[in-house]
C-alpha positions, 0 to 999 in steps of 0.5 A: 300459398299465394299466387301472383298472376303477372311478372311485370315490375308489380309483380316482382315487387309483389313476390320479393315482398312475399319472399322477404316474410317467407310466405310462399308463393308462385307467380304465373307469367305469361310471356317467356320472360319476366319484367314487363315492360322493363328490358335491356339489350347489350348490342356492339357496345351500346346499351339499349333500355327497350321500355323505361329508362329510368326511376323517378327519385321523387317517390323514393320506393324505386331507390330504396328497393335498389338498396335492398338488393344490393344495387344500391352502388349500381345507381346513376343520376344523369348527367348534366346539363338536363335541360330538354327541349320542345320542337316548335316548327323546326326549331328546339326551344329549351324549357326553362329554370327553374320550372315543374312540368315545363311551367316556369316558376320564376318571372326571369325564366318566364320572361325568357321562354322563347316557346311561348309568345309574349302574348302567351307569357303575360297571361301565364303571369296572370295564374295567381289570380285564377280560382281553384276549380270546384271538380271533382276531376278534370282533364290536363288540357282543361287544368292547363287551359284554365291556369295557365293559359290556352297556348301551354295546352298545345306547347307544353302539356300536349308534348310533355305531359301527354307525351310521357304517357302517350295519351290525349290531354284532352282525355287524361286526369289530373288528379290521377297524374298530377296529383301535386298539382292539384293539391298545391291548387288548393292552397292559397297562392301561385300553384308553382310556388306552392310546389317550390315551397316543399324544397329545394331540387335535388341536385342530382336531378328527378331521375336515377337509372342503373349502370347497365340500364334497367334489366339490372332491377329485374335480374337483380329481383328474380336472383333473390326470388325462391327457385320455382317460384316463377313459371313463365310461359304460363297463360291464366285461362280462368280464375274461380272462387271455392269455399276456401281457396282459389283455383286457376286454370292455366294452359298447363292445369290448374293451381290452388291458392289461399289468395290471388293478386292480380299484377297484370294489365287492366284488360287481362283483369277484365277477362279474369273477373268476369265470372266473378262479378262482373261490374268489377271487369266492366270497370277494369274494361274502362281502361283504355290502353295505347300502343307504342314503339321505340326506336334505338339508332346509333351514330358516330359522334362525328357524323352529328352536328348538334352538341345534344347538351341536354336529355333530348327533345318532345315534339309539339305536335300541331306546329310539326309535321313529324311522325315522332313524338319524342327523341331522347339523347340518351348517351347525353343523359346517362353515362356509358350507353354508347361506345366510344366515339358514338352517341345512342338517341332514342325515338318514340311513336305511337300512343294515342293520337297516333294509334297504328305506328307502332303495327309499321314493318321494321323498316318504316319505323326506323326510316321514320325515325332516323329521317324525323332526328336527322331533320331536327339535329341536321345528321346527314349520315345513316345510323351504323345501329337501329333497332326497333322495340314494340309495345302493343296495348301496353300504356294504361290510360288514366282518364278522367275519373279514374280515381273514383272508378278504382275507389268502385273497384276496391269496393267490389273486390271487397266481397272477394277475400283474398283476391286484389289488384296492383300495377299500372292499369289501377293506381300506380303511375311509373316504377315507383308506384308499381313497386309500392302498390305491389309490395302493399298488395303483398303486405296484405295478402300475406296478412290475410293467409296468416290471420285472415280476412279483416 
C-alpha cells in the first residue's frame, strides 16, 4: 500500500493516479475536508471560489485531468473583454495588447501605455539591446530591472507578478516562476518576441474554470477515489523507516506502508523528515510561506458605476494608499458567479509585504475592502453579500534559488526508498503543476512497489 499524507489538489492528483493503476492506497488529510486551498461556497445565488479561481491553459494537465473525469463539458473560459488593470495613484491604467506578464510586445501597444512615463516607454524599447545575465538565478525585481527598466519593477512586476504569488519581487525566482522568460532570454533576440514566436494566444484566453467554480474538480476527483481510501481528520504525528515498509503514526495510530508521498506543505514536510535526515527538513524549512485572505462582496448591478469590462484590477503598491493588493471582477470574468442584477468582485490582502492582514477580525477585513473597491470603482452603496475566506501560512514562496535547493532535496531523499515529495511548496507553480508533479510522484511510487527501488 502507499500512503499519500496530504489532500490537497496534489494529493488528489497523486490518489486518482494511484486508483487509475489499481494500487492501493490511503491518503491521510488532516483537516475535515479535502482540496486544499481549492473550496466553492454556493451563498443567495452567488458562487464563491474561496481559494483559486481558475486553471492556467497553458500547461494543459489541469484541462486534460477535467476530461478524464467527466468535466470535460463543465469548462468554461472567461469572457471577454480580458483586459486587467493596474492602479496607479487613483486611476485604472489598462495593460496592453498584445503583451506577456504586462510587458507590451509590440511597439503600437507600447506607445500606448498610459502607465508608464514616456521616459519609462523608450527605455523599455531599449530591451533588445540588453545582454543575457550570466546567473545562475535572479530575483524578478532584478530581471525586471535590468531588461526592462527600473520603473516596471514597482508598476508591473510588483502588483502583477508579486501579486499572484503574494511575494517580495525583490525576493521571488525567476527561474522558478517564470522559467519562459528566462529561456527566451537565452536565445538571440527581444525576450518577448521569442515568446511571441511560439504562437498564437488561444482565443479563449490563458485561463479556463469550471460551471460551478472549483469545488466541481475536487467533488469530482474524490467520487472516483476507492471508498475508505480517504480519512480526513487524520494528523500525521511522526514517520519512521523500518526494514521494508514505513510506518506513520498518526492521532488515531499508526499505518504500514511500502512507500509514502509527502503532499503537504514544505513546513509539514520539515517536521516529518527530521528524524530521518535532517539536512532534507533543513531544506524543506527554507520555504518561507505567507498569509492571505480574500474577501467575496456582492453588489447590485445598479448600485456600481463602473462598466468593470475587463477581469479586474492589481494595485501598485508604492503609488497607493490602499490595504488591498488585488480586486478581481469576477462576475465580469466568468459567467454565472452572481444572480441576476448583481455583480460578485473578489478582494485580496495579505502576503508578504503585508503580513498581519490576513489575522484582522471579520469585520476589519470586509470594511477594508468594500472601502478600498468602493474608492477605486466610485460604489456608494454597502454590498448586500461580503464573506471572508483566510488562508494562514498557505502561499510557498519560491525564492532565489529555489531550484538548486529542490535539486539538494531530490538528492537526499534519494537515500530514502520510497518516500518522495510533491506540490506547491517544491516544484509545482499552480494547479496544473500540482496535478502533474503528483500524478508523476504516483507514477513512481507505484513503479517502485511493484518492481522496487531502480
Amino acid at each position: 500500500m502507499i500512503l499519500i499524507i496530504g489532500g490537497g489538489i496534489t494529493g488528489l492528483a497523486v490518489a486518482f493516479e494511484l486508483a487509475r493503476r489499481d494500487v492501493p492506497f490511503l491518503l491521510l488529510e488532516k483537516s475535515q475536508r479535502p482540496g486544499g486551498l481549492i473550496r466553492t461556497e454556493h451563498v443567495d445565488g452567488f458562487t464563491l471560489d474561496a481559494g483559486p479561481d481558475s486553471l492556467l491553459a497553458l500547461k494543459p494537465s489541469a484541462i486534460r485531468l477535467c476530461e478524464e473525469i467527466g468535466l470535460g463539458s463543465r469548462l468554461i473560459s472567461s469572457t471577454p473583454p480580458r483586459t486587467a488593470f493596474v492602479l496607479k495613484r487613483g486611476r485604472l491604467h489598462p495593460l496592453p495588447s498584445p503583451s506577456v506578464l504586462g510587458i507590451p510586445t509590440g511597439l503600437a501597444a507600447l506607445a500606448g501605455y498610459s502607465l508608464l512615463t514616456w521616459g519609462a516607454r523608450a527605455r523599455l524599447a531599449l530591451e533588445p539591446l540588453v545582454p543575457p545575465a550570466e546567473v545562475a538565478d535572479e530575483s524578478v525585481a532584478a530581471f525586471f530591472e535590468r531588461r526592462f527598466g527600473r520603473a516596471t519593477v514597482s508598476l508591473i512586476a510588483e502588483p502583477l507578478l508579486g501579486g499572484i504569488h503574494a511575494g517580495r519581487v525583490g525576493e521571488l525566482s525567476m527561474r522558478s516562476l517564470f522559467p519562459r522568460l528566462v529561456e527566451a532570454e537565452a536565445k538571440p533576440g527581444r525576450v518577448l518576441r521569442n515568446l511571441r514566436s511560439r504562437g498564437p494566444a488561444d482565443p479563449d484566453g490563458l485561463f479556463r474554470s469550471l460551471r460551478s467554480g472549483m469545488g466541481e474538480l475536487v467533488e469530482a476527483l474524490v467520487t472516483r477515489l476507492p471508498a475508505g481510501s480517504i480519512r480526513l481528520g487524520a494528523a500525521v504525528e511522526s514517520l519512521t523507516r523500518g526494514s521494508s515498509s514505513w510506518s506513520v503514526a498518526t492521532d488515531a495510530g499508526t499505518v504500514e506502508a511500502a512507500a509514502v508521498i509527502l503532499a503537504a506543505p514544505a513546513h509539514a514536510a520539515a517536521t516529518l523528515l527530521s528524524s530521518l535526515d535532517p539536512a532534507a527538513a533543513q531544506i524543506c524549512a527554507t520555504v518561507p510561506y505567507v498569509s492571505t485572505a480574500s474577501i467575496a462582496l456582492g453588489w447590485r448591478r445598479a448600485d456600481v458605476p463602473h462598466p468593470l469590462a475587463g477581469s479586474g484590477f492589481v494595485v501598485a503598491r508604492r503609488h497607493n494608499a490602499l490595504r488591498i493588493t488585488a480586486c478581481t471582477w469576477v462576475s465580469s470574468k466568468w459567467p454565472g458567479r452572481a444572480p441576476e442584477g448583481h455583480v460578485l468582485l473578489r478582494a485580496f490582502v495579505g502576503g508578504a509585504h503585508d503580513p498581519h492582514a490576513a489575522a484582522l477580525d471579520n469585520e476589519e477585513l470586509v470594511s477594508t475592502a468594500v472601502h478600498d473597491v468602493s474608492a477605486t470603482l466610485g460604489i456608494a452603496a454597502p454590498p448586500v453579500l461580503a464573506r471572508v475566506y483566510r488562508w494562514p501560512d498557505s502561499g510557498a514562496q519560491h525564492t532565489v534559488g529555489h531550484r538548486a535547493r529542490m535539486a539538494a532535496l531530490g538528492e537526499r531523499l534519494g537515500s530514502l526508498p520510497g518516500l518522495s515529495v510533491a506540490g506547491a511548496g517544491f516544484d509545482s507553480i499552480g494547479i496544473p503543476d500540482c496535478i502533474t508533479h503528483g500524478r508523476r510522484a504516483a507514477a513512481a511510487a507505484a513503479d517502485y512497489v511493484t518492481m522496487g527501488p531502480p
